[in-house]
N, C-alpha and C positions, 0 to 999 in steps of 0.2 A: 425564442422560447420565453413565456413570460416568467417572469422572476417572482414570487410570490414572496412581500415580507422584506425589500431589497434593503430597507433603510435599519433594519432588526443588527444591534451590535454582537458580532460575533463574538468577541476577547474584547472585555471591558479592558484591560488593561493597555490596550492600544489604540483602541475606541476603533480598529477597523468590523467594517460591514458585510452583510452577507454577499454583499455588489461586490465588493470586491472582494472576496472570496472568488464567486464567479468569474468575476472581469481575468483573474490570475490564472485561473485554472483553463478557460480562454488565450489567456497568452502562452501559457507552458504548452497546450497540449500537443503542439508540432514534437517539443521533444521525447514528452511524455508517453506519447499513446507506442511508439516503436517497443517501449519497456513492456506496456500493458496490454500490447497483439497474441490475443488469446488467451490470455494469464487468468486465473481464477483471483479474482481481489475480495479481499474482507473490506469493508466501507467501515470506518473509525468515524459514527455519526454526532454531531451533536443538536442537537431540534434547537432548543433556545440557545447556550453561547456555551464554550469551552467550558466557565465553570459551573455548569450546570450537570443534569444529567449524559454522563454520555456510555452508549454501546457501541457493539461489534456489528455487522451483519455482514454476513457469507453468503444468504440464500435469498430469494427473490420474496417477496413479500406483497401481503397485501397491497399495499401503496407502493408500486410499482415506478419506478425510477423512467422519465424519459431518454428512451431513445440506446438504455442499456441492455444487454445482447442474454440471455437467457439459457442456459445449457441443463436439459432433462436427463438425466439418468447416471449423470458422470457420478455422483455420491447418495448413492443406494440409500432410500428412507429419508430422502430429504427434497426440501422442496431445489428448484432448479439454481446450481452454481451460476454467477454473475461474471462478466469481460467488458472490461469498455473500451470498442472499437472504433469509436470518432471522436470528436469535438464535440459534438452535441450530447454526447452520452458522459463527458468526462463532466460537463459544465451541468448536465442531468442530474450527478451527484450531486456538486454545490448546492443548484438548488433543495435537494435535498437533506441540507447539513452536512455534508461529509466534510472533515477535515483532514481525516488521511485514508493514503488507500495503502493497502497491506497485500502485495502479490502471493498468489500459492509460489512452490517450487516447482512446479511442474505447469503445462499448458493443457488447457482442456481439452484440446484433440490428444492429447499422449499422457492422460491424468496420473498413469500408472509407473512411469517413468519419469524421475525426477531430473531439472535439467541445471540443479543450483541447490549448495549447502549453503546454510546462513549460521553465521556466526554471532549472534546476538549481543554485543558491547553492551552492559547497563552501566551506571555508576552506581557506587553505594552511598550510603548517605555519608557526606563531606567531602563526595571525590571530586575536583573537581576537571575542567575540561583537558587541559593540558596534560593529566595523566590519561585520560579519558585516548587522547589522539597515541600515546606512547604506547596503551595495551593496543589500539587496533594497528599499530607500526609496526611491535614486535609480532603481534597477530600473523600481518600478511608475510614479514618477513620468516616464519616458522612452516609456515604454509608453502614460501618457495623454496626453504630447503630441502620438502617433502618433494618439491617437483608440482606442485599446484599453484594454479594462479590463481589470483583473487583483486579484489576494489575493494574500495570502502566506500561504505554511501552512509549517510545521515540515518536513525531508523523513523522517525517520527518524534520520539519522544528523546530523554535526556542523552539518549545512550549513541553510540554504530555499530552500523551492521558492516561485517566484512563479509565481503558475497566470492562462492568459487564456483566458477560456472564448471558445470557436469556433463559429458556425454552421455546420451540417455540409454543406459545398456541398464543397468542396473534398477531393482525395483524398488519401492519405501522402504523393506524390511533388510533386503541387501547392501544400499545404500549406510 
């Protein structure tokens, strides 16, 4: 895929490149794409660098993402939900800006069935990491005394997400 822009600074503050942006998302996505097998993702874009402008996108768009998987009709009145299903589609983002990808709770063949709560960790302003890892400890720890199991993943930004996967019986609103 050609790279368009490869030498463009992502995060001035660490002087890395849109190249290796790519080059990473390239090496991860053996572990990556198993998370992201049908998953509806929001694309956390940034066109010039982190601190510049940056948006969300959910839907497929004009400028159309190589090699990324397209799904019609799963969110009524909108243009088609987004999945990326290879290595070429995940490195498809980069080249596109993308610096995070954000999964729905549900998978796009069963959009209506959720298959995972999220628990959204932020910090507030002064908090810093180490209380940060305490609320998501006692988090999952309140979570198993309920009989739920749960992880804790990074969310993208300052905060963690404690994730409880869900058998998918239940709908959005029962959930």
């Amino acid at each position: 895929m050609k790279i368009s822009h490869p030498d463009r600074i992502i995060d001035k503050s660490s002087g890395h490149s849109k190249l290796e942006v790519v080059e990473y998302y390239a090496y991860v996505a053996q572990w990556m794409l198993p998370h992201l097998n049908d998953c509806p993702v929001s694309l956390m874009r940034a066109p010039e660098d982190i601190g510049g402008e940056l948006f969300f996108q959910k839907h497929s768009a004009k400028l159309g993402i190589p090699h990324i998987t397209q799904h019609e009709g799963i969110d009524p009145g909108h243009p088609p939900l987004l999945t990326i299903e290879s290595a070429k589609a995940l490195v498809g983002t980069a080249q596109m800006g993308t610096i995070e990808l954000h999964t729905w709770n549900a998978v796009a063949s069963n959009i209506e069935k959720p298959d995972r709560m999220v628990f959204d960790l932020d910090p507030g302003e002064g908090v810093g990491w180490k209380p940060m890892i305490e609320a998501a400890s006692l988090t999952c720890d309140l979570l198993a005394e309920l009989g739920l199991a749960s992880f804790c993943k990074t969310s993208g930004g300052k905060g963690l997400h404690v994730v409880v996967p869900l058998v998918k019986q239940a709908d959005w609103e029962t959930r």
